[in-house]
C-alpha distance (Angstrom), angle and dihedral (degrees) to the residues before:
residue distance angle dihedral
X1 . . .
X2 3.75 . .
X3 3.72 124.6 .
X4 3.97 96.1 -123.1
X5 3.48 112.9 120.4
X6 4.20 111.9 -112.9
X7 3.67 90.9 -119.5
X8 4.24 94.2 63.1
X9 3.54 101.2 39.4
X10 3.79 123.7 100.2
X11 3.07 127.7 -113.8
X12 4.24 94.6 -99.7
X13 3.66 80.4 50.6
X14 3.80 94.2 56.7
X15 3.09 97.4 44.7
X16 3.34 115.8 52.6
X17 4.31 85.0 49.5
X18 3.75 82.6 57.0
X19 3.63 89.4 56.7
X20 3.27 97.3 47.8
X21 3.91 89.4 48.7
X22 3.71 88.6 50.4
X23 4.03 87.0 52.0
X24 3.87 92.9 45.2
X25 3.74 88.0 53.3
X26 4.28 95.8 39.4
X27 3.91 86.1 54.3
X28 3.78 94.6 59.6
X29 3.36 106.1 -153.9
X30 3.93 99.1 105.4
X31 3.68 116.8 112.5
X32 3.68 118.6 -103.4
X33 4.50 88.8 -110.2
X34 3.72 88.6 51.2
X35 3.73 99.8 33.3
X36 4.26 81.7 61.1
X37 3.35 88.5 47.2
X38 3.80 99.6 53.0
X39 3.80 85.5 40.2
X40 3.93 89.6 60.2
X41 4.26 89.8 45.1
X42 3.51 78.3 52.7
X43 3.48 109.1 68.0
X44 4.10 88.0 33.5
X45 3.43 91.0 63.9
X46 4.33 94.5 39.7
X47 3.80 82.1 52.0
X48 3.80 96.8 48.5
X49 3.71 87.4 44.4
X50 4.30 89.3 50.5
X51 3.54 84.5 54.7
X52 3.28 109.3 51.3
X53 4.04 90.5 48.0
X54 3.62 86.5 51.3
X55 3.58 87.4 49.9
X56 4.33 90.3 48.0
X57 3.79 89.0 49.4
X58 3.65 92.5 52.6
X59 3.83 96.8 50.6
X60 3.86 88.8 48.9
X61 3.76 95.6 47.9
X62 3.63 85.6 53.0
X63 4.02 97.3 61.7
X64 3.82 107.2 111.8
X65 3.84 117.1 -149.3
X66 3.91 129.4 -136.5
X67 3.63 124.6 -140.2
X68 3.62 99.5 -78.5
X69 3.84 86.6 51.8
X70 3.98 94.6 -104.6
X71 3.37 124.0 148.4
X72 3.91 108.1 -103.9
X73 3.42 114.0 169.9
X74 3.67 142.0 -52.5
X75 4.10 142.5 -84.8
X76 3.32 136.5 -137.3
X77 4.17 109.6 -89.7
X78 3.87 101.9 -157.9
X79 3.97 117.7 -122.2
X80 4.01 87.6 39.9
């Protein structure tokens, strides 16, 4: 596991530690202490990875067009 903290790590970051979470926990053979543990890490990291999606979608929602239906910039997206 790495030693960034869930809340700075991107979203490639997150979720490949989720996967191997979800592996750890597939596999079985995780003591019931640790097994809650990873299950807690788990939903960290599905919730840091839900956010920054949310956070993607929002950016590209926000990408204003010109005429000609090019991408010209980008606006504001309140709460960001």
């Amino acid at each position: 596991m790495t030693d960034t903290p869930i809340d700075e790590m991107s979203f490639e970051d997150a979720m490949r530690a989720l996967e191997q979470v979800v592996d750890q926990l597939e596999r079985g053979d995780v003591a019931l202490e640790a097994s809650i543990a990873l299950y807690d890490r788990g939903a960290k990291l599905k919730a840091r990875c839900e956010a920054k999606l949310k956070e993607a979608e929002e950016k590209v929602a926000a990408i204003t067009l010109n005429a000609d239906g090019q991408p010209q910039g980008t606006q504001a997206v309140e709460g960001l």
